[in-house]
C-alpha positions in Angstrom: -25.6 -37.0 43.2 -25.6 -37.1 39.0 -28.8 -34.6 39.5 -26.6 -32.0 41.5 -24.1 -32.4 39.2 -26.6 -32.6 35.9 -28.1 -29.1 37.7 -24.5 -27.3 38.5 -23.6 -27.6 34.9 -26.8 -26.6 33.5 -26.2 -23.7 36.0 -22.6 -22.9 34.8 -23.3 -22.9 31.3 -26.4 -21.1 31.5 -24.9 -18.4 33.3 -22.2 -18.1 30.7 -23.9 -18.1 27.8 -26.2 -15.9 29.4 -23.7 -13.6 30.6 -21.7 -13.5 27.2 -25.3 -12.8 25.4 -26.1 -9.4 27.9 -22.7 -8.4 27.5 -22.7 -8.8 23.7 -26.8 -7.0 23.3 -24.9 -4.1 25.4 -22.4 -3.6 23.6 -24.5 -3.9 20.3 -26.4 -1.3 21.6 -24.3 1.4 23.1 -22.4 1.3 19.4 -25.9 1.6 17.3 -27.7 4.0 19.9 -24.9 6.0 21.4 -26.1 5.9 24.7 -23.8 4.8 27.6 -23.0 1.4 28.6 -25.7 2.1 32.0 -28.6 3.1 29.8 -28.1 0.5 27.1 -28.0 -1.9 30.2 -31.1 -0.7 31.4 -32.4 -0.9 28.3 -31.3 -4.7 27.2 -32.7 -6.0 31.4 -36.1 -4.4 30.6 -36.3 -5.9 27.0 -34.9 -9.3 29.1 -37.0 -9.1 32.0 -39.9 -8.5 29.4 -39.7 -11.1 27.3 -39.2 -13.7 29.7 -41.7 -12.6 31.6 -44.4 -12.8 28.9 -43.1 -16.6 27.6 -42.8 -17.9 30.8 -45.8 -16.8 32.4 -47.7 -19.9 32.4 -44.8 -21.5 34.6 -45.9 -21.4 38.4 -44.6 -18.6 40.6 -43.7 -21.5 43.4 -41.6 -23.0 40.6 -39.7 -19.6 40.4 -39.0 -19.4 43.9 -38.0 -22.7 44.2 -35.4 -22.3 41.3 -34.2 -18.9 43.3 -33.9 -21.3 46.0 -31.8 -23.6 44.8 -29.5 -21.2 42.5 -28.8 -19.0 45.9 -28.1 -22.1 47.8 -25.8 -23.7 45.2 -23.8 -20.1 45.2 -23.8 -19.9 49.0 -22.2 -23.7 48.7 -19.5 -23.2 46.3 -18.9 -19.7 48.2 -18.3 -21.4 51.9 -15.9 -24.1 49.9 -13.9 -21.5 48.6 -13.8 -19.6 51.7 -12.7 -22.6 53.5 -10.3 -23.3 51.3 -8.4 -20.1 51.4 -8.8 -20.1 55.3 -6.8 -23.7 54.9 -4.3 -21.9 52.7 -4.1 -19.4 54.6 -3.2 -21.3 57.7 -0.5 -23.2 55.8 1.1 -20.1 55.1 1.0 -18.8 58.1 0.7 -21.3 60.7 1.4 -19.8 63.9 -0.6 -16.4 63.1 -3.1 -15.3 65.1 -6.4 -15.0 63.3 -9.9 -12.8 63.7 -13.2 -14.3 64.5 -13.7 -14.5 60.7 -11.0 -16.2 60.1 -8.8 -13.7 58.6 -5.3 -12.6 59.9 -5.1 -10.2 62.2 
């Protein structure tokens, strides 16, 4: 269980700092290039995808996928919580509702 947890946090702060850092090189960029927000995006993911792609090559591919793995299955966890949660919520709310076969009211 601490390894889930040890890996969710890794997760969550690694996909904010990541996220702030992308969003920070675009914007750097569109101001000292002039190009739009879409190009200078397309520009910072190639230089990204690049770089990362020449440090880590040594790391097995079957690592990679494994990693994908886990990061979509983690997302698809948190995702089914959430949606069960507002289902419960939503049930509270209205508790003599009729509901669709996802769930949702009709």
């Amino acid at each position: 269980m601490e390894s889930v947890q040890a890996f969710m946090l890794a997760l969550l702060d690694v996909g904010d700092r990541l996220t702030r850092l992308v969003d920070n090189l675009i914007e750097g960029y569109v101001e000292s290039a002039g190009c739009s927000e879409d190009e200078a995006t397309a520009e910072i993911l190639t230089m990204i995808f690049g770089t990362t792609s020449v440090r880590l090559a040594t790391v097995p591919p079957a690592d990679f996928e494994r990693a994908t793995e886990l990061l979509r299955r983690a997302f698809t966890v948190v995702l089914a919580d959430v949606e069960a949660a507002a289902e419960l919520a939503r049930r509270r709310e209205l508790p003599n509702h009729a509901t669709s076969t996802h769930g949702r009211p009709l």
